[in-house]
C-alpha positions in Angstrom: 0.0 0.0 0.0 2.9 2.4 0.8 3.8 4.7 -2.1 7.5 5.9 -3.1 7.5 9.2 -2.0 8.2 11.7 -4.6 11.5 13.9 -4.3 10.0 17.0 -3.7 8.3 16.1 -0.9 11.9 16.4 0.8 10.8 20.2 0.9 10.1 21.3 4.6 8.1 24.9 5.9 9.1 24.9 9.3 7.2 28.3 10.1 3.8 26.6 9.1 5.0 23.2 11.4 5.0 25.5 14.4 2.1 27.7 13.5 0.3 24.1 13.6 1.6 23.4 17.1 0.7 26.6 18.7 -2.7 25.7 17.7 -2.8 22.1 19.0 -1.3 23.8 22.4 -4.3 25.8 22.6 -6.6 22.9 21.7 -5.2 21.2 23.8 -5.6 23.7 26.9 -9.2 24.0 25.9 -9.7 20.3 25.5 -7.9 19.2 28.9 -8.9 21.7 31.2 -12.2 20.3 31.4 -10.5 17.6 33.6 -8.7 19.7 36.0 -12.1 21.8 36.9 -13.9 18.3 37.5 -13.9 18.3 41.7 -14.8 22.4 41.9 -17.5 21.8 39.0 -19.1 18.5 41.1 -18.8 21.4 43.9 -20.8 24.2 42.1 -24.6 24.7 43.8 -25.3 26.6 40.1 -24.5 23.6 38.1 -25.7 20.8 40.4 -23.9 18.2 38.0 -23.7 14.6 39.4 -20.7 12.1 38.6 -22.3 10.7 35.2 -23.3 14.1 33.9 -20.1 15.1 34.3 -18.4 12.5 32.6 -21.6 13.0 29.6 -20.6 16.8 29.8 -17.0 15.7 29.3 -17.8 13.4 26.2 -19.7 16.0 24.7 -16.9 17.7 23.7 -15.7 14.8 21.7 -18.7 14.4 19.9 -18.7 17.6 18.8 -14.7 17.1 17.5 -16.0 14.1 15.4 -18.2 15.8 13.7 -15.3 18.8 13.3 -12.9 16.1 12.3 -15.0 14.2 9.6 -16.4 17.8 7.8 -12.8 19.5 7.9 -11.2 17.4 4.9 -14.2 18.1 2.9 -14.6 21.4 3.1 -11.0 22.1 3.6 -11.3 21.0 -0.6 -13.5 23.9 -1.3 -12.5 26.6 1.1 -8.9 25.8 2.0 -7.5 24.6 4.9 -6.6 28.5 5.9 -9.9 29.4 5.6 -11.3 25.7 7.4 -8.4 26.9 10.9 -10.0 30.4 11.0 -13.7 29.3 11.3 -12.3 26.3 13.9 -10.6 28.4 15.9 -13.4 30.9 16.0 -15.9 28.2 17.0 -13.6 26.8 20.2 -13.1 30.1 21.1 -16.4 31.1 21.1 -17.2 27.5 23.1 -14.5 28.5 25.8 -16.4 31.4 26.3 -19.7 30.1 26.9 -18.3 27.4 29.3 -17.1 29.8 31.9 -20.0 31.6 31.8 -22.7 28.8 32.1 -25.2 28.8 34.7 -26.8 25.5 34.3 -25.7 21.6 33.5 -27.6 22.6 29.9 -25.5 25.6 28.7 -22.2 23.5 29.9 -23.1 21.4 27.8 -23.8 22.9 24.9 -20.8 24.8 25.3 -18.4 21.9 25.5 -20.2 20.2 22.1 -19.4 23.6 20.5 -15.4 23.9 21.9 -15.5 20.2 20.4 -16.8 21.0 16.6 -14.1 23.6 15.9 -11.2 21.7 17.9 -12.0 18.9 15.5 -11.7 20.8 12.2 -8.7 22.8 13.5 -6.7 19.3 14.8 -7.9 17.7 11.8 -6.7 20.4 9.7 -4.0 21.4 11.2 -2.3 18.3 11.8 -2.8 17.6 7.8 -1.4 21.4 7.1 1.7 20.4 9.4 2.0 16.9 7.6 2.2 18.2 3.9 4.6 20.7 4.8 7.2 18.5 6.3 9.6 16.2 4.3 8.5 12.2 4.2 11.8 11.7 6.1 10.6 13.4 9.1 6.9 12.4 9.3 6.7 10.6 13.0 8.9 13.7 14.5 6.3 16.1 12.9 3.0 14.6 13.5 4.5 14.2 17.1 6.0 17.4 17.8 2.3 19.0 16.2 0.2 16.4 18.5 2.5 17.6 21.5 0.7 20.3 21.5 -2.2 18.6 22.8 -0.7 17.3 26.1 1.5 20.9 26.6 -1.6 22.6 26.6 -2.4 19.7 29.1 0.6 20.7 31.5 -0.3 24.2 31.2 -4.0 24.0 32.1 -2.7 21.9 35.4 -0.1 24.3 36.1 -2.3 27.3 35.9 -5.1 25.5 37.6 -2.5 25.0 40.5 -2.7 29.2 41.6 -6.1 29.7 39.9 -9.0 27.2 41.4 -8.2 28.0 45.0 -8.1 31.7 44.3 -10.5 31.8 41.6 -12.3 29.0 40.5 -13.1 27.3 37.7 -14.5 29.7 35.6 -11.0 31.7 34.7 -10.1 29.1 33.4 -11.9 29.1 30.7 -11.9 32.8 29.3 -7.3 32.0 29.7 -8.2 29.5 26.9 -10.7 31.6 24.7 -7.9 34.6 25.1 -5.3 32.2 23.8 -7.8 31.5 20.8 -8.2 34.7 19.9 -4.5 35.5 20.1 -3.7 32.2 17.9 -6.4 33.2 15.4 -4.9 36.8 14.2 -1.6 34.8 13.6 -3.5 31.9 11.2 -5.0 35.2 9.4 -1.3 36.9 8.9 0.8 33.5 7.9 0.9 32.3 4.1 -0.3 28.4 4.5 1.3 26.5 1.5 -0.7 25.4 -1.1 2.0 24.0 -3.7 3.3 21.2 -2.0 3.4 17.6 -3.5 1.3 16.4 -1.4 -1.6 19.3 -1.4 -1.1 19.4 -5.2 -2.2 15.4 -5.5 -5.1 15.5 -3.3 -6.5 17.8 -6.1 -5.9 15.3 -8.7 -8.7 12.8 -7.1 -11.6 13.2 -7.3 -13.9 12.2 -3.1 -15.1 9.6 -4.6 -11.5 8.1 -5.5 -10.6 9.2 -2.0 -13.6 7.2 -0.5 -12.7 4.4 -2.7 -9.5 4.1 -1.5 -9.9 4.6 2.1 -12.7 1.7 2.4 -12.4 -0.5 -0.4 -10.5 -3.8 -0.6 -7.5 -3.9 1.4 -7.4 0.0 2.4 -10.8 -0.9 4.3 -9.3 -3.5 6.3 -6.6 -0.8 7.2 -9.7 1.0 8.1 -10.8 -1.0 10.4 -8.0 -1.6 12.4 -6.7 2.0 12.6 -10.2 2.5 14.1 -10.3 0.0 16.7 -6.4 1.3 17.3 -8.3 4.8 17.9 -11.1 4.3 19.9 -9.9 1.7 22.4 -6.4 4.0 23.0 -8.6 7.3 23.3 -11.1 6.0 25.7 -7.9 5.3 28.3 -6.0 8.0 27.3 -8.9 11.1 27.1 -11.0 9.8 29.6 -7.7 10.0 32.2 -7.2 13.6 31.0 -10.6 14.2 32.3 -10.9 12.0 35.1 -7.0 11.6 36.4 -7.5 14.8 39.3 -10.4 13.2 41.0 -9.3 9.4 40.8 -6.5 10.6 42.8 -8.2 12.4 45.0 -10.3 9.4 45.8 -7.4 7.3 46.1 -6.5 9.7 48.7 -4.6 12.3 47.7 -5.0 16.2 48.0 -6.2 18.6 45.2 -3.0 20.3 44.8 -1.1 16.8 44.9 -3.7 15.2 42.3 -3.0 18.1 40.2 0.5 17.5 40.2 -0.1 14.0 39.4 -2.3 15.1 36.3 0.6 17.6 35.3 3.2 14.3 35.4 0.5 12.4 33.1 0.6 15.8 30.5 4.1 16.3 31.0 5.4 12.4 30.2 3.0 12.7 27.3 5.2 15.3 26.3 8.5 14.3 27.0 7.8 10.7 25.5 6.1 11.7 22.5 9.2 12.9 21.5 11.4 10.3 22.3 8.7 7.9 20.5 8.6 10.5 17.0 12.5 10.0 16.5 12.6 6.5 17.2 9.7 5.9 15.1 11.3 7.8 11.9 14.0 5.6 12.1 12.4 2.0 13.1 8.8 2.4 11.6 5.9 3.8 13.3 3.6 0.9 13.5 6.7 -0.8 15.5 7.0 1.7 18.0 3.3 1.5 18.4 3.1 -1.5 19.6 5.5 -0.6 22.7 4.0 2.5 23.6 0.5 0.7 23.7 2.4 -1.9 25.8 3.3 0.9 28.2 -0.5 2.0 28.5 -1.7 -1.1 29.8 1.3 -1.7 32.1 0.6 1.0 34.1 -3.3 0.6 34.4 -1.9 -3.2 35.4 0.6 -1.3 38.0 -2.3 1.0 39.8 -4.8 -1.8 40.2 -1.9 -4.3 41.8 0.5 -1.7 43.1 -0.2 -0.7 46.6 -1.0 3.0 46.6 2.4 5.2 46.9 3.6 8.2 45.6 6.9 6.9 44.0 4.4 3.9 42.6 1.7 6.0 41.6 4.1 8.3 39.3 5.7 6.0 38.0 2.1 4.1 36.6 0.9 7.8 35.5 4.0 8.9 33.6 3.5 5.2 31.6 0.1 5.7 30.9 0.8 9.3 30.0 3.5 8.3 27.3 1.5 5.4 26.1 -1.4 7.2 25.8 -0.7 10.5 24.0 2.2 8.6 21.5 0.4 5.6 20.9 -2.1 8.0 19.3 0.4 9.8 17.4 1.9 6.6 15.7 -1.6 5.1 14.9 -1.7 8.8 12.6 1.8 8.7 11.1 1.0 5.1 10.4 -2.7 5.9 9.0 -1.3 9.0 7.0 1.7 6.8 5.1 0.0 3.9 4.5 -2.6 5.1 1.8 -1.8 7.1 -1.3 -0.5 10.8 -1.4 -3.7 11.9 -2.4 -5.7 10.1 0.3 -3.6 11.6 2.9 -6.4 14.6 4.6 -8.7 11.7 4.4 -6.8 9.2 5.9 -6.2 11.8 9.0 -9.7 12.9 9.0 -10.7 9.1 9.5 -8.0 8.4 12.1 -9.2 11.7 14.4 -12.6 11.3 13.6 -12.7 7.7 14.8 -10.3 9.0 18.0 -12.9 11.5 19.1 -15.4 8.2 19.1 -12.8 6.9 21.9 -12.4 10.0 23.6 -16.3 10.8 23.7 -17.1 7.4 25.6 -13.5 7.5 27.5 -15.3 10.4 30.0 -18.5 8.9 29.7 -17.3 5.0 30.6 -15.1 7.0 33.5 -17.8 9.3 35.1 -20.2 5.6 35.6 -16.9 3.2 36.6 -16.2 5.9 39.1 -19.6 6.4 40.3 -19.9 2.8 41.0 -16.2 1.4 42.0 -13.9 4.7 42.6 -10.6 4.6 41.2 -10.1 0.9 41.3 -13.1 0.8 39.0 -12.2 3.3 37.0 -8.9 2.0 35.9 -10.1 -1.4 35.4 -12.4 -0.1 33.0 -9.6 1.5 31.2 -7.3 -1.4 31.8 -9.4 -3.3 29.6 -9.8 -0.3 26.4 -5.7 -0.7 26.7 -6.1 -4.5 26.7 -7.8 -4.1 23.4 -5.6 -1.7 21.8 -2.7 -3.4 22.6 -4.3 -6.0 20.4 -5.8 -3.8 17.9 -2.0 -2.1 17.5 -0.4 -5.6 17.0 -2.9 -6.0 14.3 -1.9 -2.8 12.8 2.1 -3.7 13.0 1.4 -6.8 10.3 -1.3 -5.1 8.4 1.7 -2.4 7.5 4.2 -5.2 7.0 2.1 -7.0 5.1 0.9 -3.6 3.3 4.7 -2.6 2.2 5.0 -3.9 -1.2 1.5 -3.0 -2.5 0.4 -0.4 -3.7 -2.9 1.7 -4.8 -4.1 2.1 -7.6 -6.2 5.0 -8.8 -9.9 4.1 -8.4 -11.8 4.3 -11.8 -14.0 5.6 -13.2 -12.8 9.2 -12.6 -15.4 11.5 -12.4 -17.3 12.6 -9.6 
């Protein structure tokens, strides 16, 4: 299935690459705060939200990213993709807004579905942006270093919410992450996105239905299949701990301020791993690497269910599940993304994030009922078993791409639209 890659797709725009992560910071801010606010929002006498609606109220957001996801590559073909990040970050923006100010269970909600539809199209987007403007040599260390931004924005929501919730509450929080919107949005409008790489240039030369062809017909819907199973079992461990990491520790026994250092070591080994994981993967094969980072995942939801409760064992369970989680993610989209056709490459991502938002909708859900009924012990041996499962899935994936290396595609007939 793998295509040569052409020679001029060594050509690199490293201004665009980290235009692209400043925006998945900020996503990621406005995606991840959510979890730090949990125990003051349960606390709120205005909201009077219970541990399930929470957890739905979490999800929300992810349903609304699906949708984001799945529409960006399509209208990204008849708008642009600049044009697609402007209207995406204006809609999260606007969302962050209208979640600090909600007086009612109802208007949170709404809020977080809305934050979810444009951080959807803008990941979607601007992870594809950052991918077609890198060279094919450096895929896994771009996809990661642009997907670090999700998890950054994760260490700097803990960090702030460290001085802020006592102080505060939860409600600064929010406007921090509609300001940083709004300050991200004037520089999409100023910078030049590419439009004449290699790889932009031969998504125009298929038609959607040649795309759709491709994605889910013969052996690229098999690819399909597993990269979604990949998706949604890794995303309902790894986003449903970004939401419900602070208050599992605190019912483990832990104080706020020491849970939220705990959820800043689960951001921050994200982080710091991702890296590590992107370089390796450039050089060994992304689809390799997978398999150990979703390895890493399920040893430390295996460590917190048999581990007696400690602080040096309790970090060292979060920082796995905190690399596992975030870079397992990343490698399932490098591997998605090079495995079909140049020209199937926005769909390909758009199909990989849209099915990860699936995971990352019932990840908060699942956790906000496990919770409910068992605490923390419950809660991760719900998510024990979604990293059980992707373990699998991502094994699957590893000979599906081996198997995959000496096809290719062809392009679908007939050829019109």
């Amino acid at each position: 299935m793998h295509l040569t890659p052409p020679p001029a797709e060594t050509r690199s725009h490293p201004a665009v690459i980290v235009l692209c992560m400043i925006i998945t910071v900020i996503e990621g801010f406005n995606l991840i705060v959510f979890g730090s606010v949990v125990p003051l929002l349960l606390k709120d006498p205005s909201l009077g939200v219970t541990d399930e609606q929470t957890g739905l109220i979490g999800g929300l957001v992810y349903i609304g990213a699906i949708i984001g996801a799945l529409l960006a590559p399509v209208v990204a073909e008849r708008a642009g993709r600049k044009r697609v990040l402007i209207l995406a970050i204006g809609l999260f923006a606007l969302g962050a807004v209208l979640t600090g100010a909600s007086v009612s269970a109802s208007m949170l909600a709404v809020a977080r579905f809305l934050t979810g539809f444009g951080v959807g199209g803008a990941l979607t987007t601007a992870m594809t942006v950052a991918r077609n403007s890198a060279s094919s040599r450096r895929a896994s260390t771009v996809v990661t270093v642009t997907m670090a931004g999700i998890p950054l924005g994760g260490v700097v929501a803990s960090l702030l919410a460290i001085p802020i919730l006592p102080a505060f509450g939860w409600r600064p929080m929010f406007f921090v992450g509609a300001g940083t919107a709004l300050a991200i949005l004037v520089g999409v409008v100023v910078m030049a996105i590419p439009t004449d790489t290699p790889q932009e240039v031969a998504g125009r030369e298929w038609t959607g239905r040649q795309k759709l062809a491709a994605l889910f017909g013969g052996r690229g819907a098999v690819v399909a299949l597993v990269v979604a199973v990949c998706a949604v079992a890794n995303m309902v461990a790894w986003q449903g701990l970004n939401v419900w990491a602070t208050q599992s520790m605190v019912s483990l026994g832990y104080s706020l301020s020491a849970a939220l250092l705990l959820s800043f070591t689960l951001t921050g080994a994200a982080v710091l791993g991702s890296f590590a994981t992107g370089w390796a993967a450039d050089r060994h094969g992304s689809a390799r690497l997978a398999v150990g980072t979703s390895a890493c995942t399920l040893l430390g939801m295996a460590g917190m269910l048999v581990l007696p409760v400690s602080v040096p064992a309790t970090v060292l369970c979060v920082a796995l599940m905190g690399v596992g989680g975030h870079s397992t993610m990343n490698l399932v989209h490098t591997t998605a993304a090079d495995i079909y056709p140049l020209p199937v490459r926005a769909a390909a991502l758009g199909w990989s994030n849209g099915t990860s938002f699936v995971g990352a909708f019932l990840g908060p859900t699942l956790g906000g009922a496990a919770i409910a009924s068992g605490g923390a012990h419950g809660l991760f041996t719900t998510y024990g078993i979604a990293a059980a499962v992707c373990f699998a899935a991502v094994f699957s994936l590893f000979f599906a791409d081996r198997a995959s290396s000496h096809a290719t595609f062809r392009r679908p007939e007939p050829a019109t639209r």
